[in-house]
C-alpha positions as CSV (number, residue, x, y, z in Angstrom):
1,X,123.1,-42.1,35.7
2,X,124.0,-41.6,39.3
3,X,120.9,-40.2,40.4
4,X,119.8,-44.0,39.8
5,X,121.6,-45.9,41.8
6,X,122.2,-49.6,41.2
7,X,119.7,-52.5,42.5
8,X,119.9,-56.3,41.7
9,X,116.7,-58.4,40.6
10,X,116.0,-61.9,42.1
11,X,113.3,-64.5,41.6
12,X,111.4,-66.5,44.5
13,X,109.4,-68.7,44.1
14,X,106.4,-70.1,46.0
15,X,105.8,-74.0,44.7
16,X,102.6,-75.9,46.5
17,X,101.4,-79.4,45.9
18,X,99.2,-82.0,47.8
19,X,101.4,-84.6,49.0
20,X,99.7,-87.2,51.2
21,X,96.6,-85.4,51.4
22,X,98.8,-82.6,52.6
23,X,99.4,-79.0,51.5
24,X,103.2,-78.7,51.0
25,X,106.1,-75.7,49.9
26,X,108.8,-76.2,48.5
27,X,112.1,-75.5,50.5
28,X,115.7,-75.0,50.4
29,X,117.9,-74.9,53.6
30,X,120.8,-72.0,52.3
31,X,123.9,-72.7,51.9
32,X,126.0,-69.9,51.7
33,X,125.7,-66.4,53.5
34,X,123.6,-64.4,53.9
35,X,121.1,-66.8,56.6
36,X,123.3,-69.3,55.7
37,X,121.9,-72.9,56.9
38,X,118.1,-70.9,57.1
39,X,115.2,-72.8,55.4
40,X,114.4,-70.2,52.2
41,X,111.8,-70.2,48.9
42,X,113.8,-71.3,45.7
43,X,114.9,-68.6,43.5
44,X,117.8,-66.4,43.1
45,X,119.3,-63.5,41.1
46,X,118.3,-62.6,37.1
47,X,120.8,-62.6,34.7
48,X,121.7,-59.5,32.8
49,X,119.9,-61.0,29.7
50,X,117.5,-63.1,30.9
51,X,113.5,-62.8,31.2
52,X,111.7,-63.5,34.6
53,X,109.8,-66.4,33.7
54,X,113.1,-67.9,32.0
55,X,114.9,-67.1,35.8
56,X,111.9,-68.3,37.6
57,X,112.3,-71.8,35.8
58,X,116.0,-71.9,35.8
59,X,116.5,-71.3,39.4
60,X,113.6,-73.8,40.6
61,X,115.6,-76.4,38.1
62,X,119.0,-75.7,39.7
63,X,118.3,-75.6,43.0
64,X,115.7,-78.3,43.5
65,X,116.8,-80.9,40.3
66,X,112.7,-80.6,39.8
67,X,111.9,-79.6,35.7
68,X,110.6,-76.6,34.3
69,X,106.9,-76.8,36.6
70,X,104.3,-78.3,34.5
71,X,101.0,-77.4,36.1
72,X,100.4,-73.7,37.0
73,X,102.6,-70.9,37.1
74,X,101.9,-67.2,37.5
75,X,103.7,-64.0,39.0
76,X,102.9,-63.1,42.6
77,X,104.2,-60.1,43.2
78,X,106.9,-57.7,43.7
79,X,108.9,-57.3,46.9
80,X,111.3,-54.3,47.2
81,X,111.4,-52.9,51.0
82,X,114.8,-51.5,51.6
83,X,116.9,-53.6,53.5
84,X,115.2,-56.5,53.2
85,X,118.7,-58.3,51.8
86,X,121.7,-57.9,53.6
87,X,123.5,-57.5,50.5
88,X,122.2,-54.4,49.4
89,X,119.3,-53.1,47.0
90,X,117.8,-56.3,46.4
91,X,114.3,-56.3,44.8
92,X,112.8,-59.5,43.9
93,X,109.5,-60.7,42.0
94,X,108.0,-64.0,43.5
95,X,106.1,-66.4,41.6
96,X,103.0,-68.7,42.0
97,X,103.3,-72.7,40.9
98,X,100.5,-75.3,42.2
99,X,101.8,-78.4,40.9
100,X,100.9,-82.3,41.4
101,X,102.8,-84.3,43.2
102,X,106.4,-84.7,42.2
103,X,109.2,-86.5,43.5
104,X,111.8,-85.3,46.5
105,X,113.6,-82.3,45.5
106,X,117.3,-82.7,45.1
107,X,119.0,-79.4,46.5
108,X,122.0,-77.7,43.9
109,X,124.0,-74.7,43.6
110,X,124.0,-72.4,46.8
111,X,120.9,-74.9,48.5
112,X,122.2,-77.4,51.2
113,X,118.9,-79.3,50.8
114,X,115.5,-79.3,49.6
115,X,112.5,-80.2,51.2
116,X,108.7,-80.3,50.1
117,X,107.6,-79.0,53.9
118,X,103.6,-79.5,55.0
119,X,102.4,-75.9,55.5
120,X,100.6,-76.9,58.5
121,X,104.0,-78.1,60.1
122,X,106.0,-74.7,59.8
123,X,104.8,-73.3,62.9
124,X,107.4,-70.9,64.4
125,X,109.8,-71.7,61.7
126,X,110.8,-68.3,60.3
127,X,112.2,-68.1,57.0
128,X,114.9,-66.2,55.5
129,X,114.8,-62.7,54.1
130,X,110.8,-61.6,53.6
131,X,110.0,-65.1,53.2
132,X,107.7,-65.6,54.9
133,X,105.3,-62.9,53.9
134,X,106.0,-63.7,50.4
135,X,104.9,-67.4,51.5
136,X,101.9,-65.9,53.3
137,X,100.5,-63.7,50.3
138,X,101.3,-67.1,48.4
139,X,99.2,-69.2,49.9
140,X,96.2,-66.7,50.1
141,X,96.1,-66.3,46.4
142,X,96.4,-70.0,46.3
143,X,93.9,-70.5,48.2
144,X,91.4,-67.2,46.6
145,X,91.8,-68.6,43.1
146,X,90.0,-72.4,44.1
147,X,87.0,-70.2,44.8
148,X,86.4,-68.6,41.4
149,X,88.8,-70.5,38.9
150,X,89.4,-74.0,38.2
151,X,93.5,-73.9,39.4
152,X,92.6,-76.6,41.6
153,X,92.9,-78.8,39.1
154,X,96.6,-78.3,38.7
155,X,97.3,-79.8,41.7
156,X,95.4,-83.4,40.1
157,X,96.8,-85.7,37.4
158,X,95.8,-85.1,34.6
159,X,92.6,-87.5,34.9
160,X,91.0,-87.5,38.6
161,X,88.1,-88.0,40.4
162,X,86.1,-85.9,41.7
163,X,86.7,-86.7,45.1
164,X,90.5,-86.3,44.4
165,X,89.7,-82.8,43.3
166,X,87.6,-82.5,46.8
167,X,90.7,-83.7,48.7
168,X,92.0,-80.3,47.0
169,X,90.1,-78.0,48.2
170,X,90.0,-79.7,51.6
171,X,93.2,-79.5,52.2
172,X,94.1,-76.0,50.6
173,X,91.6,-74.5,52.2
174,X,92.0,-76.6,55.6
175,X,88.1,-77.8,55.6
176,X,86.0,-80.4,55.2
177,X,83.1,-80.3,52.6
178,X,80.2,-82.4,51.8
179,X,80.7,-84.7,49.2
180,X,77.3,-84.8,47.5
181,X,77.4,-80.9,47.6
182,X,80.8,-80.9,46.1
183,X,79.9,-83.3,43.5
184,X,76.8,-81.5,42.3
185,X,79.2,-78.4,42.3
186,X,82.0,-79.6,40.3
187,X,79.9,-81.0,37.8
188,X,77.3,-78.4,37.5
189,X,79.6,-75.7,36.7
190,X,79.7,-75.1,33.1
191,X,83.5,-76.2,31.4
192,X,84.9,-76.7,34.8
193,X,85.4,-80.2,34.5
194,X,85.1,-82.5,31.3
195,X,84.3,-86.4,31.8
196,X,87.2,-88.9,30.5
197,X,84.8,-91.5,29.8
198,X,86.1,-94.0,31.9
199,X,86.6,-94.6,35.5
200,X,88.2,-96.1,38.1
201,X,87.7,-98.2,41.2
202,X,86.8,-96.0,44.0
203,X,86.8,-97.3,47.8
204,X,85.0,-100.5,48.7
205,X,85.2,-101.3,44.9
206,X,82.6,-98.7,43.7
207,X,83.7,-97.0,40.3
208,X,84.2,-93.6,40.2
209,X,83.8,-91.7,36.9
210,X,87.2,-90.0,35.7
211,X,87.2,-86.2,34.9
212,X,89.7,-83.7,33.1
213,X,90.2,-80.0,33.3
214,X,87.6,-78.1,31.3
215,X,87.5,-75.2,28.8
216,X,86.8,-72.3,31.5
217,X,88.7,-70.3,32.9
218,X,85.9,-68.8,35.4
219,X,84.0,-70.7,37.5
220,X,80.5,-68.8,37.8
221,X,79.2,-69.7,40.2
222,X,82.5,-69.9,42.4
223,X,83.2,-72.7,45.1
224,X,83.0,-70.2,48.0
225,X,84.8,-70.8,51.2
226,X,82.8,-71.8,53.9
227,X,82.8,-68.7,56.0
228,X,84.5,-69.1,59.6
């Protein structure tokens, strides 16, 4: 076998949610070496017996304190340039969550703190290892699969409005959209969304009619991206 050498597996993860009608990451400042003190996506190495959804969940639980994610979850993508860990032959497989709103993180194991950070406030901030292309191809599929599947409803309760779901899309895609338009959309789309039958009070007291995911898994025809 030594015309294979040895290479160790790690999980990162790239976790979004809408918090104050903002698009936020998840982040962990490290705390050991290597970039030790560096803001980071949560993840870390697979165990010798362990499946990569089962190491995705772990680390996110270990070094946030949040649960297992319960809205969307899917694998990114697989990163494996040479040199692109200090420590040697590291190649790592990063994964998708879009998640409602959850509490503050609580940082554990080698994280010295975890943050849920508004993408529009990292600016210059460069993350450690890859990080931030893994971040980068994150947020495109993110913000790809709104237009032709109905993910954007993981990032709702499980009942919303339909204006809640357009503060979705406005803010993942960083864009403002007409609200009739939207409406006639959402609710034209076979099995996108399925009506609760109830609703809620909406501003200035009108009631706005509660929705739940649908059946599809499609949306024909997509909510296209306004074209800049």
């Amino acid at each position: 076998m030594a015309e294979y050498p040895p290479f160790a597996v790690t999980v990162d993860l790239v976790v979004l949610t809408v918090r104050a009608d903002e698009l936020a990451v998840l982040l962990v400042r490290r705390g050991v070496p290597p970039y030790e003190g560096a803001w980071a996506l949560p993840g870390g190495f697979v165990g010798v017996d362990e499946d990569l959804p089962d190491a995705a969940a772990r680390e996110l639980a270990e070094e946030t304190g949040l649960p297992e994610p319960a809205g969307h979850l899917e694998q990114l993508g697989t990163y494996g340039r040479p040199g692109r860990d200090p420590r040697g032959r590291v190649v790592t497989v990063a994964w998708l969550a879009l998640l409602p709103d959850l509490p503050a993180p609580v940082a554990g194991t080698d994280a010295a703190a975890a943050e849920w950070v508004p993408v529009a406030g990292l600016g210059r901030r460069r993350l450690a290892f890859d990080h931030d292309r893994i971040l980068a191809d994150g947020l495109e599929r993110a913000r790809a699969k709104l237009e032709y599947t109905p993910l954007a409803t993981a990032f709702c309760p499980a009942e919303f409005t339909v204006a809640q779901l357009r503060t979705v899309y406005e803010t993942v895609w960083g864009t403002r959209l007409d609200p009739r338009n939207f409406h006639r959309k959402v609710t034209g789309t076979p099995g996108f969304v399925t009506p609760v039958g109830r609703s809620t009070e909406g501003e200035r007291g009108r009631p706005a009619q509660l929705f739940r995911r649908g059946p599809a898994t499609l949306l024909h025809p997509p909510m296209l991206r306004q074209q800049r």
